[in-house]
LOMAR-780841 format. One record per residue (C-alpha): z, y, x; chain; residue in three letters; residue number from 0. Coordinates in pm, 1 decimal. Example, Ala and Ser with C-alpha at 12.3 -4.5 7.8 and 13.67 -1.06 7.14 Angstrom:
<r><Z>780.0</Z><Y>-450.0</Y><X>1230.0</X><unit>A</unit><code>ALA</code><pos>0</pos></r>
<r><Z>714.0</Z><Y>-106.0</Y><X>1367.0</X><unit>A</unit><code>SER</code><pos>1</pos></r>
This chain:
<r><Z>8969.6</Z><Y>-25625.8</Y><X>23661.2</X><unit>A</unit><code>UNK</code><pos>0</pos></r>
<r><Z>8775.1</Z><Y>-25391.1</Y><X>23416.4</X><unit>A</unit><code>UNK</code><pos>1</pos></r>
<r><Z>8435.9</Z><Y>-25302.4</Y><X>23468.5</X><unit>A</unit><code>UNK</code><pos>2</pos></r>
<r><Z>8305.8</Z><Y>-24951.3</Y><X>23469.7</X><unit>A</unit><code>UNK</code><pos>3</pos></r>
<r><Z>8033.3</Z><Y>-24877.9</Y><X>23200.8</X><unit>A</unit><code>UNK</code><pos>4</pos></r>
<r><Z>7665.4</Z><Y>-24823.5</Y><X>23364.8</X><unit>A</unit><code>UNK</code><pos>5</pos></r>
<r><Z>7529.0</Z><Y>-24487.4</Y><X>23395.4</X><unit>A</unit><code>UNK</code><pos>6</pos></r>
<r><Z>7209.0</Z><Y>-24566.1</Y><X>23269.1</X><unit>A</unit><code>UNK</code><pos>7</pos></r>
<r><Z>6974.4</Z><Y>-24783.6</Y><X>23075.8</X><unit>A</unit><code>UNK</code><pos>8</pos></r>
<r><Z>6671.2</Z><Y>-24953.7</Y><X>23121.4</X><unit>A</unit><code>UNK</code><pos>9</pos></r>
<r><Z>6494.7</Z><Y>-24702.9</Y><X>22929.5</X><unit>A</unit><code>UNK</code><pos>10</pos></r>
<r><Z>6624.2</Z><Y>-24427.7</Y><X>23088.4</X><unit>A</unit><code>UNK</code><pos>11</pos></r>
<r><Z>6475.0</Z><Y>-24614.6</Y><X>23368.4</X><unit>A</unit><code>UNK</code><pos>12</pos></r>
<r><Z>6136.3</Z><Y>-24701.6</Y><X>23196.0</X><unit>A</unit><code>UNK</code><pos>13</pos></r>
<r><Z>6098.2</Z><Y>-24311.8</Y><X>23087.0</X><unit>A</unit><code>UNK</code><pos>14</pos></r>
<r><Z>6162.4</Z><Y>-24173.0</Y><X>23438.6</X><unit>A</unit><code>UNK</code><pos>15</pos></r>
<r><Z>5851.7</Z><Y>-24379.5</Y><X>23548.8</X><unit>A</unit><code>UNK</code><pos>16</pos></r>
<r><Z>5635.3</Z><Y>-24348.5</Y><X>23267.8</X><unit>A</unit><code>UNK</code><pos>17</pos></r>
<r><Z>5720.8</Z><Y>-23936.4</Y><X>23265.5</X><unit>A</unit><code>UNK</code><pos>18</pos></r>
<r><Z>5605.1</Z><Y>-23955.8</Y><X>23652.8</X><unit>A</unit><code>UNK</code><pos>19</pos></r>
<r><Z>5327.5</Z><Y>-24112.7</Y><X>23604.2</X><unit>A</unit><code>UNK</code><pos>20</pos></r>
<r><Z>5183.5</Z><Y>-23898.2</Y><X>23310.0</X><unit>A</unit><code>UNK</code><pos>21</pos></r>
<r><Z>5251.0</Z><Y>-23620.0</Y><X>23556.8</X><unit>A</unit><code>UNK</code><pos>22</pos></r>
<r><Z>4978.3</Z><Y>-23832.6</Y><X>23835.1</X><unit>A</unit><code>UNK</code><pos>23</pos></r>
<r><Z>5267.0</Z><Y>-23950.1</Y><X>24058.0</X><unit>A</unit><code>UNK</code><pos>24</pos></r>
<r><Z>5164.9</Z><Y>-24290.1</Y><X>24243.6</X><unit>A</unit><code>UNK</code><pos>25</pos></r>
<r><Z>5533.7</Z><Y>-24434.3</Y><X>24255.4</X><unit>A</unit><code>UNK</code><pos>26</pos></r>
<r><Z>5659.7</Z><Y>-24596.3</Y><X>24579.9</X><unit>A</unit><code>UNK</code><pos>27</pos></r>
<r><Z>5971.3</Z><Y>-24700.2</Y><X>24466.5</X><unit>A</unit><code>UNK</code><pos>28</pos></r>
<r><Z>6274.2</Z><Y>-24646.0</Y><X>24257.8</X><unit>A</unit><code>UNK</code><pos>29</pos></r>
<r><Z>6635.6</Z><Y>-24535.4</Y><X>24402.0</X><unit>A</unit><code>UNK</code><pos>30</pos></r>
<r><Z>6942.3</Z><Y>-24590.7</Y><X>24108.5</X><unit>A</unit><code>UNK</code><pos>31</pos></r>
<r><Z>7260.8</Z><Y>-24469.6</Y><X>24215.6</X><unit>A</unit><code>UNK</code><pos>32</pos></r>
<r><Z>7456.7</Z><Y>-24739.0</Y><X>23958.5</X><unit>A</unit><code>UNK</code><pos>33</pos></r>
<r><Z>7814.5</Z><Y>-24489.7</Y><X>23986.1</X><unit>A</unit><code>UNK</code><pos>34</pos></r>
<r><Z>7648.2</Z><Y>-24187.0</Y><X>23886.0</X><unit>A</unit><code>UNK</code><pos>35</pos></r>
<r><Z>7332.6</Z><Y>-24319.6</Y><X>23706.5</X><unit>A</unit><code>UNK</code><pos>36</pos></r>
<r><Z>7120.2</Z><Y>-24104.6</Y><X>23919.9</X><unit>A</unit><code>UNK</code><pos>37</pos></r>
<r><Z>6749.3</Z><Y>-24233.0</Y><X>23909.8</X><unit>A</unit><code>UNK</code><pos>38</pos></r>
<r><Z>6502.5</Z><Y>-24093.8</Y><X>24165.0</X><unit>A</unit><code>UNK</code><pos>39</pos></r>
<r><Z>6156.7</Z><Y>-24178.2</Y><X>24180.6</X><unit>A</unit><code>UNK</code><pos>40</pos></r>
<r><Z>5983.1</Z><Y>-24185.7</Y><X>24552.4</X><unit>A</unit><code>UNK</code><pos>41</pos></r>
<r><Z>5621.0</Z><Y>-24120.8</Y><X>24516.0</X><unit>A</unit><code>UNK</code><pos>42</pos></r>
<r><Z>5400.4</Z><Y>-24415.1</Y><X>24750.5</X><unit>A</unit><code>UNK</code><pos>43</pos></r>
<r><Z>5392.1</Z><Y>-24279.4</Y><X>25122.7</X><unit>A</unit><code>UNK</code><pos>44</pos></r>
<r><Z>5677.5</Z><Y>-24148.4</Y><X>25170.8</X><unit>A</unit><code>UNK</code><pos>45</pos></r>
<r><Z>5925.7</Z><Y>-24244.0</Y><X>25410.7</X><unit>A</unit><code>UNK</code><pos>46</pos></r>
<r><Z>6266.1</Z><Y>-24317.1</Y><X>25370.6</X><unit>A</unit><code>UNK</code><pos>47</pos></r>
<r><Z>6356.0</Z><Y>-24135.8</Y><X>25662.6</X><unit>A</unit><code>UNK</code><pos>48</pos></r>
<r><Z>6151.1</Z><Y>-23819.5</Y><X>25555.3</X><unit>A</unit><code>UNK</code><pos>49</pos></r>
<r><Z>6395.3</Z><Y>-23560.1</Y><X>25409.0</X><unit>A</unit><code>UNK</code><pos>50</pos></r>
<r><Z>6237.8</Z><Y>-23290.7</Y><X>25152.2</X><unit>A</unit><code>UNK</code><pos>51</pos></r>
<r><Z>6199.7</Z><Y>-23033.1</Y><X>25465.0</X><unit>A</unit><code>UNK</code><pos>52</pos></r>
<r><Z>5999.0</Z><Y>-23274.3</Y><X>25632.0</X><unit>A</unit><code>UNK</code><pos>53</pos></r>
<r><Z>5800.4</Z><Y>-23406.0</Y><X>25364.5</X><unit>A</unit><code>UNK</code><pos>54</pos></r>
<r><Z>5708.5</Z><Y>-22995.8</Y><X>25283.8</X><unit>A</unit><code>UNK</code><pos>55</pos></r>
<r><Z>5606.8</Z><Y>-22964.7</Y><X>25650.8</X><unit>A</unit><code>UNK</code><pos>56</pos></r>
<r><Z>5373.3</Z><Y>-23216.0</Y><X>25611.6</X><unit>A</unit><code>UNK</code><pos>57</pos></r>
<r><Z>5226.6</Z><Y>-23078.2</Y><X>25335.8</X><unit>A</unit><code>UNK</code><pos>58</pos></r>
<r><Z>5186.5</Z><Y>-22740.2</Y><X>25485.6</X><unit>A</unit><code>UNK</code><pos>59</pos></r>
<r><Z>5031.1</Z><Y>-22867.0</Y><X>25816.9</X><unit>A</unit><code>UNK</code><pos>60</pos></r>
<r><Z>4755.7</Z><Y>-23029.6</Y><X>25592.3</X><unit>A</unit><code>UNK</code><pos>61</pos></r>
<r><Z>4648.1</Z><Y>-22731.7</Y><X>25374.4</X><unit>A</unit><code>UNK</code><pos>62</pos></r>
<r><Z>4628.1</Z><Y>-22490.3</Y><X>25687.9</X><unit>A</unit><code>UNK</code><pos>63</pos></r>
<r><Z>4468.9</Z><Y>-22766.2</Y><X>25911.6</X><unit>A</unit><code>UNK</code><pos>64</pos></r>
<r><Z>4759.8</Z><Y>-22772.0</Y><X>26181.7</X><unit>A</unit><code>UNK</code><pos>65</pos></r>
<r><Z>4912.2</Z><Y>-23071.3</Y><X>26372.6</X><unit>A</unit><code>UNK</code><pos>66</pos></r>
């Protein structure tokens, strides 16, 4: 059995952090997909179960003061 070659580093990993955290994003956690190398950062506070709609919702119910 032959393994498949990883689709990303630990620097890639490292730089994905460090880049979101220059930009002031408090990290929750980070998601690697190890078959595509996909690395997504989850900033602290957000749900798993939120999807991006939700999470936008959110954030527009707090700047105009709705519930």
């Amino acid at each position: 059995m032959s393994r498949k070659a990883c689709g990303f580093k630990q620097r890639d990993i490292a730089r994905a952090v460090r880049g979101a955290e220059a930009a002031g994003v408090k990290i929750g956690r980070v998601e690697i997909e190890p078959n595509t190398g996909r690395i997504a950062i989850v900033p602290a506070g957000v749900s798993s179960n939120d999807g991006e709609l939700d999470r936008e919702l959110a954030e527009f119910e707090a700047r105009h003061g709705q519930s």
